[in-house]
mmCIF file as Biopython writes it, N, C-alpha, C and O atoms, coordinates in Angstrom:
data_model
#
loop_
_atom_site.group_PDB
_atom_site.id
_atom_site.type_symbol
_atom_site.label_atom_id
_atom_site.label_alt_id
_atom_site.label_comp_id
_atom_site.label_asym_id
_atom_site.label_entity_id
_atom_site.label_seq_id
_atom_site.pdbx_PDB_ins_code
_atom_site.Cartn_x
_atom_site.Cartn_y
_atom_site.Cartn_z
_atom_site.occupancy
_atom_site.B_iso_or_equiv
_atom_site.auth_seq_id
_atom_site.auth_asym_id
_atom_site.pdbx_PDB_model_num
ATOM 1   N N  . UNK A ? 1  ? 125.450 107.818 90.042  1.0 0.0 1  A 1 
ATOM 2   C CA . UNK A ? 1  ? 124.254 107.318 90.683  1.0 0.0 1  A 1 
ATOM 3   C C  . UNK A ? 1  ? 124.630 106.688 92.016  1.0 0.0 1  A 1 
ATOM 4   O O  . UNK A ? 1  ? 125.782 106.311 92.231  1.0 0.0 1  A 1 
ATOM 5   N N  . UNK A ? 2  ? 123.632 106.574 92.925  1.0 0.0 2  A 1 
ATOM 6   C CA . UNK A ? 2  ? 124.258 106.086 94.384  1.0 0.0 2  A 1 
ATOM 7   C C  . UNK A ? 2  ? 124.209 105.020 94.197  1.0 0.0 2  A 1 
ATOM 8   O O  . UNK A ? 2  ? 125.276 104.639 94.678  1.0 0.0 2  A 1 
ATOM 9   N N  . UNK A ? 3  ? 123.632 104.018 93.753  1.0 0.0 3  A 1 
ATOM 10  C CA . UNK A ? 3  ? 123.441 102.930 93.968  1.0 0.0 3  A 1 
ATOM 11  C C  . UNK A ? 3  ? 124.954 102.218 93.748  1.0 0.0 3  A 1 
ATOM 12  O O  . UNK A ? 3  ? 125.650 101.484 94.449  1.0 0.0 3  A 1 
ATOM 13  N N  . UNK A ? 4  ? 125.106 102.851 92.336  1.0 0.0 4  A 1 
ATOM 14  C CA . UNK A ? 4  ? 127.130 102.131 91.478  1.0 0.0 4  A 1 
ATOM 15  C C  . UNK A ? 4  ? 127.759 102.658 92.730  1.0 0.0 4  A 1 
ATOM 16  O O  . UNK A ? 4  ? 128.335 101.830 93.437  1.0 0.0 4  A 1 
ATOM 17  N N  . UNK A ? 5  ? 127.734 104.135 93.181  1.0 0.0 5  A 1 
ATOM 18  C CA . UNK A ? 5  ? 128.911 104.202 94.213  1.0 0.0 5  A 1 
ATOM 19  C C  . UNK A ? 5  ? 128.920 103.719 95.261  1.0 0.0 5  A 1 
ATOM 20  O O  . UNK A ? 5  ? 130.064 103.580 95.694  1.0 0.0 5  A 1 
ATOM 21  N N  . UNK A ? 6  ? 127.726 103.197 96.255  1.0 0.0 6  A 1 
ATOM 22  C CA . UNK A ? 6  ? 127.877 102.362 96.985  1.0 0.0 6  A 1 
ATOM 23  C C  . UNK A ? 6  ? 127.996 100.735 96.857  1.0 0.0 6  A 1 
ATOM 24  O O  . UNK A ? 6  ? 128.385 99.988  97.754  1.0 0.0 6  A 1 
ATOM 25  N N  . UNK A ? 7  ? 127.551 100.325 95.469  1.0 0.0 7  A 1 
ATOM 26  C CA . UNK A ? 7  ? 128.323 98.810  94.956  1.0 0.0 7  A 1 
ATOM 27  C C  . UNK A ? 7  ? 129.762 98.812  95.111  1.0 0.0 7  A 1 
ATOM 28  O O  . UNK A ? 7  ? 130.519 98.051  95.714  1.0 0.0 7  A 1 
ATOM 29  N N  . UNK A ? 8  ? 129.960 99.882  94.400  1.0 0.0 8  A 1 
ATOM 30  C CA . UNK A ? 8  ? 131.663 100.056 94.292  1.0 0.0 8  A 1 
ATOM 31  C C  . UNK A ? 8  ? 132.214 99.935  95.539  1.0 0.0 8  A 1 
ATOM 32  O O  . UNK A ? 8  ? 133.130 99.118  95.628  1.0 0.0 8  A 1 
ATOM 33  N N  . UNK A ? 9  ? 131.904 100.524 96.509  1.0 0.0 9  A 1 
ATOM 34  C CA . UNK A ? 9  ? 132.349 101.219 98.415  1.0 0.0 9  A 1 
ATOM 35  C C  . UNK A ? 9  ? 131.930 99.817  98.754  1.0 0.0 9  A 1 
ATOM 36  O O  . UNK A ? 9  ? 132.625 99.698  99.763  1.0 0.0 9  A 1 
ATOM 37  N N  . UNK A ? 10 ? 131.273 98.616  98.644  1.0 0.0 10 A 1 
ATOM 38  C CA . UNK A ? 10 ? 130.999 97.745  98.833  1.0 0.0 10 A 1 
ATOM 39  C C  . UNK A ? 10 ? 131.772 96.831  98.496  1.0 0.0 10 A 1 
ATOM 40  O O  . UNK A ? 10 ? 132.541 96.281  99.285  1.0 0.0 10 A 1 
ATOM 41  N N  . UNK A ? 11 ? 131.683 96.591  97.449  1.0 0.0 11 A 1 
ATOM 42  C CA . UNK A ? 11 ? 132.691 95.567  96.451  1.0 0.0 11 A 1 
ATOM 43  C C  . UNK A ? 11 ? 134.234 95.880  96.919  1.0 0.0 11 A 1 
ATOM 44  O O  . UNK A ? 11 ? 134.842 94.980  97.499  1.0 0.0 11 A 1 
ATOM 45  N N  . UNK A ? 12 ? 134.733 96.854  96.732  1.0 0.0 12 A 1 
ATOM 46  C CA . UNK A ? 12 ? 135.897 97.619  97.170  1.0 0.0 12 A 1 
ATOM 47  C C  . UNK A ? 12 ? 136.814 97.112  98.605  1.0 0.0 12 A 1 
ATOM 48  O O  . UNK A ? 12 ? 137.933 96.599  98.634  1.0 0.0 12 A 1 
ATOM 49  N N  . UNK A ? 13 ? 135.989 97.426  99.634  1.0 0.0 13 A 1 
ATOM 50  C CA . UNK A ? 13 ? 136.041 96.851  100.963 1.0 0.0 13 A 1 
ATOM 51  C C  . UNK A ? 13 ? 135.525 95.136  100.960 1.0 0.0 13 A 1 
ATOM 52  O O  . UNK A ? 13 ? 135.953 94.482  101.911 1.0 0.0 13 A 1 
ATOM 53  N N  . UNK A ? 14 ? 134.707 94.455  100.024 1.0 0.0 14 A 1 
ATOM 54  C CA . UNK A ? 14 ? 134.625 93.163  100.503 1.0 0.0 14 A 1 
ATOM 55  C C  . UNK A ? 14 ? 133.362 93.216  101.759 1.0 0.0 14 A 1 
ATOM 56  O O  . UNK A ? 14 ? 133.276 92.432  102.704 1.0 0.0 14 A 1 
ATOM 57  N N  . UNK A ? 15 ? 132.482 94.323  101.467 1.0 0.0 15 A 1 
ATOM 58  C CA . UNK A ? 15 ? 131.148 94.030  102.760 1.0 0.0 15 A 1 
ATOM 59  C C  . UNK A ? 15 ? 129.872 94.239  101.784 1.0 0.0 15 A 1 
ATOM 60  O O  . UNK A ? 15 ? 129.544 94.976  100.853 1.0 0.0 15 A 1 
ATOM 61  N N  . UNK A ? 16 ? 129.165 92.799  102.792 1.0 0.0 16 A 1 
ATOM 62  C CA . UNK A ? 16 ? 127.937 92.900  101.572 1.0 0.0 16 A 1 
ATOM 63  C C  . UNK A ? 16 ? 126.915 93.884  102.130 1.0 0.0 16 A 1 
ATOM 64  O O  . UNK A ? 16 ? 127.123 94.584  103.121 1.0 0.0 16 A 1 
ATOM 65  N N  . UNK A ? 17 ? 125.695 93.878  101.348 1.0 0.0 17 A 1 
ATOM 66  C CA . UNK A ? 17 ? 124.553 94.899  101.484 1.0 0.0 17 A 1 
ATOM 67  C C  . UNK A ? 17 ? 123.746 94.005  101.997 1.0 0.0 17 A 1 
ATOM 68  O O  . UNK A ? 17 ? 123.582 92.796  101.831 1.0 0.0 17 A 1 
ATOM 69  N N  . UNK A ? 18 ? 123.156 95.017  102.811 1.0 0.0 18 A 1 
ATOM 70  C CA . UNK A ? 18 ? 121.490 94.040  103.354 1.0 0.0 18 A 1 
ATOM 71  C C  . UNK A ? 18 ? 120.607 94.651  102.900 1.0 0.0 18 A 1 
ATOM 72  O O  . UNK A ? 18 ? 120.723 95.850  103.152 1.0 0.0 18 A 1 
ATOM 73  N N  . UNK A ? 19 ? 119.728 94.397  102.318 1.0 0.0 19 A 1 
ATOM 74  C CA . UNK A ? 19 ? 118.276 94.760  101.888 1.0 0.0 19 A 1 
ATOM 75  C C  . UNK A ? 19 ? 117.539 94.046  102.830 1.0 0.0 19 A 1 
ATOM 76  O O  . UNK A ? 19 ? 117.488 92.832  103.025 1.0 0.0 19 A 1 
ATOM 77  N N  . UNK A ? 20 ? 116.758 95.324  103.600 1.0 0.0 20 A 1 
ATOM 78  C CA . UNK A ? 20 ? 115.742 95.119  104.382 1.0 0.0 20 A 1 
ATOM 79  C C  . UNK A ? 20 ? 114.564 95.382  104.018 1.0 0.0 20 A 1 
ATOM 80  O O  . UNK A ? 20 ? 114.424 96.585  103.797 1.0 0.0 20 A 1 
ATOM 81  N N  . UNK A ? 21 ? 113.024 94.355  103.748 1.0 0.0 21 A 1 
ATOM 82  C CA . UNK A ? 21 ? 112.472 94.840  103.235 1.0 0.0 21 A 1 
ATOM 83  C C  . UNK A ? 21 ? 110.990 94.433  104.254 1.0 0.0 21 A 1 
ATOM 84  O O  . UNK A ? 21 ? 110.896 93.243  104.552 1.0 0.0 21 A 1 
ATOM 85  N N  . UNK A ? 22 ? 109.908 95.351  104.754 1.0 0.0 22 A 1 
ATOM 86  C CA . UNK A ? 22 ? 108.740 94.625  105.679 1.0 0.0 22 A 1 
ATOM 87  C C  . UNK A ? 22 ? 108.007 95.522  104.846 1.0 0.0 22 A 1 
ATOM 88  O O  . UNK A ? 22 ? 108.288 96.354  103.982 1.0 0.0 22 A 1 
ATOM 89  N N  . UNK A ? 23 ? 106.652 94.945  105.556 1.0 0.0 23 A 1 
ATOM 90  C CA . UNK A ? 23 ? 105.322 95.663  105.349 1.0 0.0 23 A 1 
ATOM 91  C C  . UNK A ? 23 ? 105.464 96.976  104.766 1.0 0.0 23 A 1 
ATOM 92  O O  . UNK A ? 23 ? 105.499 97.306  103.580 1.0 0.0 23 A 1 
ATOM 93  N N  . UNK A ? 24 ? 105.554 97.804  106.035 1.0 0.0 24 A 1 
ATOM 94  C CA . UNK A ? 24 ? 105.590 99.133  106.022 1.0 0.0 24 A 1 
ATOM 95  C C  . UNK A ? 24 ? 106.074 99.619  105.141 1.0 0.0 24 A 1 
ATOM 96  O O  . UNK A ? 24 ? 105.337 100.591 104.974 1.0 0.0 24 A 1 
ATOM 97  N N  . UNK A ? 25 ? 106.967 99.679  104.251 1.0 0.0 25 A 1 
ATOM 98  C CA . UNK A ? 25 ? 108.010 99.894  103.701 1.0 0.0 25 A 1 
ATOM 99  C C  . UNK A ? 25 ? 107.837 99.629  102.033 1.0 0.0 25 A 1 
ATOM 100 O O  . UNK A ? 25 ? 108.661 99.967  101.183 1.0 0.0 25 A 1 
ATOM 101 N N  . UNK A ? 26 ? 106.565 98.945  101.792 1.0 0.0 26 A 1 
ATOM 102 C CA . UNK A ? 26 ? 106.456 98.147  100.455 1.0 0.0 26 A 1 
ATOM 103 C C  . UNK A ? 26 ? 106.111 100.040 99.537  1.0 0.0 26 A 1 
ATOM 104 O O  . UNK A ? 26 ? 105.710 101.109 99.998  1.0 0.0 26 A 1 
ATOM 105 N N  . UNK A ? 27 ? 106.451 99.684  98.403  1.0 0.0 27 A 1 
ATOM 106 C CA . UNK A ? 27 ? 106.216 100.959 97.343  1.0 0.0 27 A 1 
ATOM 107 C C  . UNK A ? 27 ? 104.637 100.943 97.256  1.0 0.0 27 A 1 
ATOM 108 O O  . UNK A ? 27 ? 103.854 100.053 97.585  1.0 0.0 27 A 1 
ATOM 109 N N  . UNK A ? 28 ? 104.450 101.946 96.822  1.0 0.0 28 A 1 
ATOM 110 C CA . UNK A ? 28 ? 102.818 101.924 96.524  1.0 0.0 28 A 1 
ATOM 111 C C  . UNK A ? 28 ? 101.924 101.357 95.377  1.0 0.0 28 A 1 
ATOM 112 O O  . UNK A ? 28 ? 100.698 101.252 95.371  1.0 0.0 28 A 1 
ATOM 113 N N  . UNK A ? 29 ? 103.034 100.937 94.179  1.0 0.0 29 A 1 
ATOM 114 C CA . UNK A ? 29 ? 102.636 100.434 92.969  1.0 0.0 29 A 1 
ATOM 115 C C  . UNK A ? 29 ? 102.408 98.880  93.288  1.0 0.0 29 A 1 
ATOM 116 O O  . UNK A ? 29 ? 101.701 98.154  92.590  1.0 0.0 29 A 1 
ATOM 117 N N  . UNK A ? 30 ? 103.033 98.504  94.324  1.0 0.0 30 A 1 
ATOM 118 C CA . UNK A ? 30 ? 103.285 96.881  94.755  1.0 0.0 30 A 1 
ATOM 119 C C  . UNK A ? 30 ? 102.077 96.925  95.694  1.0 0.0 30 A 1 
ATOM 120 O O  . UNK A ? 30 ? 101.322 96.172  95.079  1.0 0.0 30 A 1 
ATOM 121 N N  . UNK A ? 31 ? 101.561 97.220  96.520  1.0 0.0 31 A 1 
ATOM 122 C CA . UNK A ? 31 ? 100.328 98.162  97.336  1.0 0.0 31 A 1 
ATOM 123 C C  . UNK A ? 31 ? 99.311  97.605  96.535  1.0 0.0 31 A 1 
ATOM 124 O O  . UNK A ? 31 ? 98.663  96.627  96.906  1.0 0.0 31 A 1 
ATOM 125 N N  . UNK A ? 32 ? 99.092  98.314  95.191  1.0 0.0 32 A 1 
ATOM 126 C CA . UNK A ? 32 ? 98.056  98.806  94.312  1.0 0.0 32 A 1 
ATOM 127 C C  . UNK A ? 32 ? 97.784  97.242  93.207  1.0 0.0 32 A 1 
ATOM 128 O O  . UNK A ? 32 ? 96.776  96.862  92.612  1.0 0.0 32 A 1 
ATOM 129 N N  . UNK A ? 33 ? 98.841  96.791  93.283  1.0 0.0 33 A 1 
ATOM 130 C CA . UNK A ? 33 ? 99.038  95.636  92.434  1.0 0.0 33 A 1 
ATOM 131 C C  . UNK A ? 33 ? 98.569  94.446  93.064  1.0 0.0 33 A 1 
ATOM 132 O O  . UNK A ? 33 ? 97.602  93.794  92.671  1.0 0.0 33 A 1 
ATOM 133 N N  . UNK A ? 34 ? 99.580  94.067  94.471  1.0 0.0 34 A 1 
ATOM 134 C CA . UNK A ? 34 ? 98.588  92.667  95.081  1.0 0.0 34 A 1 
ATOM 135 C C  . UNK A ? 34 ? 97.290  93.442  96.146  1.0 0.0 34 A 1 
ATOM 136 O O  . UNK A ? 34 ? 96.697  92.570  96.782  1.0 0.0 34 A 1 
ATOM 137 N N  . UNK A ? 35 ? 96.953  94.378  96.334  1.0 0.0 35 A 1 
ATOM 138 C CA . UNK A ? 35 ? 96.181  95.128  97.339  1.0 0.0 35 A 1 
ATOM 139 C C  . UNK A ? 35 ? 96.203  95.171  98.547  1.0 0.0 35 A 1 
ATOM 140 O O  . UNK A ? 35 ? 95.482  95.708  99.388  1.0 0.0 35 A 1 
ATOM 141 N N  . UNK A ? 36 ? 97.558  94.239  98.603  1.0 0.0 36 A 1 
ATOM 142 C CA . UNK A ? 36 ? 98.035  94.519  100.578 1.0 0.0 36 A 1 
ATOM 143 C C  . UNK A ? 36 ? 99.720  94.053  100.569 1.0 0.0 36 A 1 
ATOM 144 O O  . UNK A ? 36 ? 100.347 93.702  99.569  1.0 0.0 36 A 1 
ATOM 145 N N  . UNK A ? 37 ? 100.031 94.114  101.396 1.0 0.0 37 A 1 
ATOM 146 C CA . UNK A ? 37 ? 101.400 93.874  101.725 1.0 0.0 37 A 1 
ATOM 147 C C  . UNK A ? 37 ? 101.678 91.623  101.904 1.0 0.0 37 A 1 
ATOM 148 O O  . UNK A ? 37 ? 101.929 90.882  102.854 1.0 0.0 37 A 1 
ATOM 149 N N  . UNK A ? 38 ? 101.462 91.429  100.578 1.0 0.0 38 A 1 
ATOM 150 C CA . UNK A ? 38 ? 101.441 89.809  100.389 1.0 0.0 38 A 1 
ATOM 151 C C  . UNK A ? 38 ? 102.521 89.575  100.430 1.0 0.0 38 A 1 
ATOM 152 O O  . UNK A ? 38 ? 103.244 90.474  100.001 1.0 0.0 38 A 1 
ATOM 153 N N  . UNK A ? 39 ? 103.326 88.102  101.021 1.0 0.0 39 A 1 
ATOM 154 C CA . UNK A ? 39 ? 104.220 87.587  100.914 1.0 0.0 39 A 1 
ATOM 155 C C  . UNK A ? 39 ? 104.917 87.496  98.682  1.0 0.0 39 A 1 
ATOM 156 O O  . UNK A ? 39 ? 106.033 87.571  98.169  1.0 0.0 39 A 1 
ATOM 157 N N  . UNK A ? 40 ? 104.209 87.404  98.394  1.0 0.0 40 A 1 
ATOM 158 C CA . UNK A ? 40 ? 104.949 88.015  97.032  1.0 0.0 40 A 1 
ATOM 159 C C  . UNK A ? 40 ? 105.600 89.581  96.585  1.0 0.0 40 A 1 
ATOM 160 O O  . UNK A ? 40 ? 106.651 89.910  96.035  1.0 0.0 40 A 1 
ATOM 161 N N  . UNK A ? 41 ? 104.343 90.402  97.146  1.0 0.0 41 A 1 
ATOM 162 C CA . UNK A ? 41 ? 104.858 91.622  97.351  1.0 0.0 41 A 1 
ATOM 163 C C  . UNK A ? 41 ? 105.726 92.099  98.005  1.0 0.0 41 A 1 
ATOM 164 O O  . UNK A ? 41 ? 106.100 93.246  97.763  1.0 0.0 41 A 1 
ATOM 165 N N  . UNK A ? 42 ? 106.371 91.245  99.165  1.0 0.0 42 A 1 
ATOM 166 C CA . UNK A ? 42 ? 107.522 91.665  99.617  1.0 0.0 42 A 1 
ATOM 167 C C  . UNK A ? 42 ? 109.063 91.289  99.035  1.0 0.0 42 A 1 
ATOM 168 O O  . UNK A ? 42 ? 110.147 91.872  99.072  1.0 0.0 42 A 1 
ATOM 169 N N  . UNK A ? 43 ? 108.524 89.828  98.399  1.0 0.0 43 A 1 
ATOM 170 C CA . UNK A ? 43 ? 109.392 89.111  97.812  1.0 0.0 43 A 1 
ATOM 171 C C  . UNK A ? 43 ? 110.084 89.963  96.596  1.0 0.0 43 A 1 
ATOM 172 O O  . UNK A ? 43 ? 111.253 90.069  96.227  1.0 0.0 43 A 1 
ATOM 173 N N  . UNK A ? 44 ? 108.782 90.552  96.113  1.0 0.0 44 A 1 
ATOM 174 C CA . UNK A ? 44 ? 109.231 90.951  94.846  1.0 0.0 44 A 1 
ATOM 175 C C  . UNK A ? 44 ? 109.621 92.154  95.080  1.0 0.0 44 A 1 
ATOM 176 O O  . UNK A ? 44 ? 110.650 92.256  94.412  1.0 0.0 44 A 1 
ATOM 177 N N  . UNK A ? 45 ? 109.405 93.329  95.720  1.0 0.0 45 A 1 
ATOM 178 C CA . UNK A ? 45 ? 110.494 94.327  96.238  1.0 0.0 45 A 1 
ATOM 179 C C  . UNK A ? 45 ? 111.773 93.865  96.510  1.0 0.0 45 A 1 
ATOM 180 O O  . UNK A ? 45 ? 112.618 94.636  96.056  1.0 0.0 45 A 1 
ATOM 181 N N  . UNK A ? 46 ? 112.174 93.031  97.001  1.0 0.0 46 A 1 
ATOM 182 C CA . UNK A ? 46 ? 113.515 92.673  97.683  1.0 0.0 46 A 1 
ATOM 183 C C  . UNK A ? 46 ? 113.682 92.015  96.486  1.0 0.0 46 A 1 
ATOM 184 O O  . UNK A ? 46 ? 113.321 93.008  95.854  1.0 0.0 46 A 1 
ATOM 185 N N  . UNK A ? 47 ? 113.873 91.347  95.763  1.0 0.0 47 A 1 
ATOM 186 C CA . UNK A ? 47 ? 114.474 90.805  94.446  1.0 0.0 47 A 1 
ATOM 187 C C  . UNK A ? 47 ? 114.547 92.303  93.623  1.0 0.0 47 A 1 
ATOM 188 O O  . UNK A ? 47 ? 115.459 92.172  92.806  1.0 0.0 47 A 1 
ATOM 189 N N  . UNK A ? 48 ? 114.147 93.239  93.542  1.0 0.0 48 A 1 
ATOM 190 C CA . UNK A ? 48 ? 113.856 94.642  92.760  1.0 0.0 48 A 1 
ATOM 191 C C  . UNK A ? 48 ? 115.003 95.341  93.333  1.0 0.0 48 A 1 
ATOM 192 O O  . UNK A ? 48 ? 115.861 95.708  92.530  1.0 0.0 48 A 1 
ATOM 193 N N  . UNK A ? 49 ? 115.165 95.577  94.484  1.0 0.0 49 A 1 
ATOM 194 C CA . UNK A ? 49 ? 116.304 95.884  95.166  1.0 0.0 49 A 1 
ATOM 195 C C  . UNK A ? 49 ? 117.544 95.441  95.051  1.0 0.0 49 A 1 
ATOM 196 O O  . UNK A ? 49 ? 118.531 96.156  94.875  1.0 0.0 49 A 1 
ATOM 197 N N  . UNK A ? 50 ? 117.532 94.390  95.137  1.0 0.0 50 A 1 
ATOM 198 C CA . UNK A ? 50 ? 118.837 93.356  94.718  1.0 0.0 50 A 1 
ATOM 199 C C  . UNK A ? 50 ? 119.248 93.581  93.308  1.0 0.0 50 A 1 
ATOM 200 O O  . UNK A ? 50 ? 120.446 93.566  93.025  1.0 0.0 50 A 1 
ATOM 201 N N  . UNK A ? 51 ? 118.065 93.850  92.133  1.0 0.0 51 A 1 
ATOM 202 C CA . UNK A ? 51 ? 118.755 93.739  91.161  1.0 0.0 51 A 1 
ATOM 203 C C  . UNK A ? 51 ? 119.266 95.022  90.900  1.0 0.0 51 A 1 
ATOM 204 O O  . UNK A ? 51 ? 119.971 95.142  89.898  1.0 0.0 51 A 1 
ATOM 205 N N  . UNK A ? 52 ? 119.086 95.834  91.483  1.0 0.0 52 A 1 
ATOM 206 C CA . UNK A ? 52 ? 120.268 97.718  91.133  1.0 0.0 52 A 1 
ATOM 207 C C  . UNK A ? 52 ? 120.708 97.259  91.673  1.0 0.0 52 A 1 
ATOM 208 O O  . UNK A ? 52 ? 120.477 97.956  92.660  1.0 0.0 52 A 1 
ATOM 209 N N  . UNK A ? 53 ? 121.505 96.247  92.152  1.0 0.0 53 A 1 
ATOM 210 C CA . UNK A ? 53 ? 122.640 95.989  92.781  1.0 0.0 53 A 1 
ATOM 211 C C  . UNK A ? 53 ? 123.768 95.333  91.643  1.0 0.0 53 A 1 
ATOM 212 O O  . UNK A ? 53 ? 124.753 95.875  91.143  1.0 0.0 53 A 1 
ATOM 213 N N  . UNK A ? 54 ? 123.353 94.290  91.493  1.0 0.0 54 A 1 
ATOM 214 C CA . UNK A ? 54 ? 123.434 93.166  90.279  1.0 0.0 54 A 1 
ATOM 215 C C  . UNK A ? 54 ? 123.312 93.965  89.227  1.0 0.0 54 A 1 
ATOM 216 O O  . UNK A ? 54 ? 123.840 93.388  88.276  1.0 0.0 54 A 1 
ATOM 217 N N  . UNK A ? 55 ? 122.886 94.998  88.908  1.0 0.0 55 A 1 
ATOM 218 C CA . UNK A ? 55 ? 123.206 95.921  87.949  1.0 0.0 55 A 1 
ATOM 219 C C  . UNK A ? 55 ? 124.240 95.803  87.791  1.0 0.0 55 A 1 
ATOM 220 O O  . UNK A ? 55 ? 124.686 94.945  87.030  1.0 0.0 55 A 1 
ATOM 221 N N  . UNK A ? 56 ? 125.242 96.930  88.702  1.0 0.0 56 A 1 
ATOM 222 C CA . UNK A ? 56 ? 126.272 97.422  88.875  1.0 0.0 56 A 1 
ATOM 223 C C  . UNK A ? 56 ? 127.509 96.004  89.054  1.0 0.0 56 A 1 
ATOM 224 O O  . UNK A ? 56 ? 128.591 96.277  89.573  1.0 0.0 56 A 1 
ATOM 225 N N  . UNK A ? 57 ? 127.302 94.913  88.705  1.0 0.0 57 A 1 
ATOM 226 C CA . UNK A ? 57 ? 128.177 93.679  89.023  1.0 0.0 57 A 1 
ATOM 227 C C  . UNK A ? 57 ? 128.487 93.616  90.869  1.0 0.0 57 A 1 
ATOM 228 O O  . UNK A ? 57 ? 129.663 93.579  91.230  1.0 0.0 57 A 1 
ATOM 229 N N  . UNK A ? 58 ? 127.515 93.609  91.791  1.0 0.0 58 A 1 
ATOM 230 C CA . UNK A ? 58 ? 127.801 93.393  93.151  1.0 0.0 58 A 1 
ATOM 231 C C  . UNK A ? 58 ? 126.562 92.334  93.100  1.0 0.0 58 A 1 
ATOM 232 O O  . UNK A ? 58 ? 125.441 92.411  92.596  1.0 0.0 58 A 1 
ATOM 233 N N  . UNK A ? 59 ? 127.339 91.154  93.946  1.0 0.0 59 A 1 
ATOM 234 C CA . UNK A ? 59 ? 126.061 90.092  94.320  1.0 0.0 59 A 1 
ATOM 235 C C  . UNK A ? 59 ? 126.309 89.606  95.747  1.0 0.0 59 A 1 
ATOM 236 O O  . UNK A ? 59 ? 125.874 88.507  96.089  1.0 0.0 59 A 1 
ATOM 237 N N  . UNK A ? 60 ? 127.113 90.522  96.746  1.0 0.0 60 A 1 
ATOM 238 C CA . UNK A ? 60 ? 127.490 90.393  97.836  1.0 0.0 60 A 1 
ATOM 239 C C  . UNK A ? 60 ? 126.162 90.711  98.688  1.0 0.0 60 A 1 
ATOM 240 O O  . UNK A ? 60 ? 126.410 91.446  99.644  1.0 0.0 60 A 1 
ATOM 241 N N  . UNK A ? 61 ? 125.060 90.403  98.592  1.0 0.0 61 A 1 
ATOM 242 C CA . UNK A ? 61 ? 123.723 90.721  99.443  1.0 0.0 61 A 1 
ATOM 243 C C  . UNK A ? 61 ? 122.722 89.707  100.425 1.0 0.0 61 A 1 
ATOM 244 O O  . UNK A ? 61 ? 122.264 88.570  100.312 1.0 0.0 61 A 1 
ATOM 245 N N  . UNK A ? 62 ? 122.668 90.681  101.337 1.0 0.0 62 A 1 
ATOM 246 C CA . UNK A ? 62 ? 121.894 89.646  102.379 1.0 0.0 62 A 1 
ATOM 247 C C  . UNK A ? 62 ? 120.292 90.398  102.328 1.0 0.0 62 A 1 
ATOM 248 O O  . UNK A ? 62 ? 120.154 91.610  102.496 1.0 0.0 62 A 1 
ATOM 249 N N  . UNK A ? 63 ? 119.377 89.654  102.123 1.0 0.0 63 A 1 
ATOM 250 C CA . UNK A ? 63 ? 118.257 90.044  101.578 1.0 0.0 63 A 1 
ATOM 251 C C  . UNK A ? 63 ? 117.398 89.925  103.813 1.0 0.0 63 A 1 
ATOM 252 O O  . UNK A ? 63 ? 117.902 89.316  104.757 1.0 0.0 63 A 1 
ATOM 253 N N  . UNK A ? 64 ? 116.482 90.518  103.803 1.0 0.0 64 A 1 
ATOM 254 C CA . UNK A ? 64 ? 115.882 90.332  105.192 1.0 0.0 64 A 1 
ATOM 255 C C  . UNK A ? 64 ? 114.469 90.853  104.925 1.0 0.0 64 A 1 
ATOM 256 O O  . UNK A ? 64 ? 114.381 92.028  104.569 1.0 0.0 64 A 1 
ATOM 257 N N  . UNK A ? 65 ? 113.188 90.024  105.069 1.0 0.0 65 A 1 
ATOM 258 C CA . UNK A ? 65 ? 112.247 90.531  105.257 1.0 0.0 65 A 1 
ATOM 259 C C  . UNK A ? 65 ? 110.952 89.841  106.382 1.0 0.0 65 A 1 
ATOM 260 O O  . UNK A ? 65 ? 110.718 88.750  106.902 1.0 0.0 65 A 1 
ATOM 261 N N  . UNK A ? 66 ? 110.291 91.314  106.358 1.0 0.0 66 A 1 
ATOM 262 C CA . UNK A ? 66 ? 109.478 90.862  107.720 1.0 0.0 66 A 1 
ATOM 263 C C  . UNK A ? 66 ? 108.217 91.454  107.191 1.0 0.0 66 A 1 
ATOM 264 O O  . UNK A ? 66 ? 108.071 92.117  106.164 1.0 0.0 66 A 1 
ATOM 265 N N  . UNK A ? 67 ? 107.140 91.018  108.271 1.0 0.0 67 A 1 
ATOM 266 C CA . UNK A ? 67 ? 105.775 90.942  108.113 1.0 0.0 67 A 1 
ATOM 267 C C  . UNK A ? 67 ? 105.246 90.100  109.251 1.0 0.0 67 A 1 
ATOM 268 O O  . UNK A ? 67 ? 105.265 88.992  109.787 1.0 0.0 67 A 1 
ATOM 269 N N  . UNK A ? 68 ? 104.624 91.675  109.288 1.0 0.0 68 A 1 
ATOM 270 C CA . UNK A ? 68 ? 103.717 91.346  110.886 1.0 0.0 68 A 1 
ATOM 271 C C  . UNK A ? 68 ? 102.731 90.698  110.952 1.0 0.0 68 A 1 
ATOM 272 O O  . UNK A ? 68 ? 102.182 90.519  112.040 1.0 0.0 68 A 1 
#
């Protein structure tokens, strides 16, 4: 799965991940759920992201989000 092999390529080398997460970008179930791009809804993508990370034992992550 990509996610383990780039934890691994991560962890490996010692460089963390950034999860970038804005508006644009939100899934459509998160969309459908708060009905717009809410400061929770972004929150909670980027914690969702982070955790296939934290799956794989990597907690080397820099989280970034925006909203216009």
């Amino acid at each position: 799965d990509k996610v383990k092999e780039i934890a691994k390529a991560a962890k490996d080398h010692g460089t963390p991940i950034r999860i970038g997460v804005n508006a644009g970008s939100l899934d459509r179930r998160l969309l459908q759920k708060y009905g717009r791009a809410t400061p929770e809804a972004l929150a909670e993508s980027a914690l969702w992201e982070a955790s296939l990370f934290e799956e794989h034992d990597f907690r080397d992550i820099k989280i970034s989000v925006k909203h216009n």
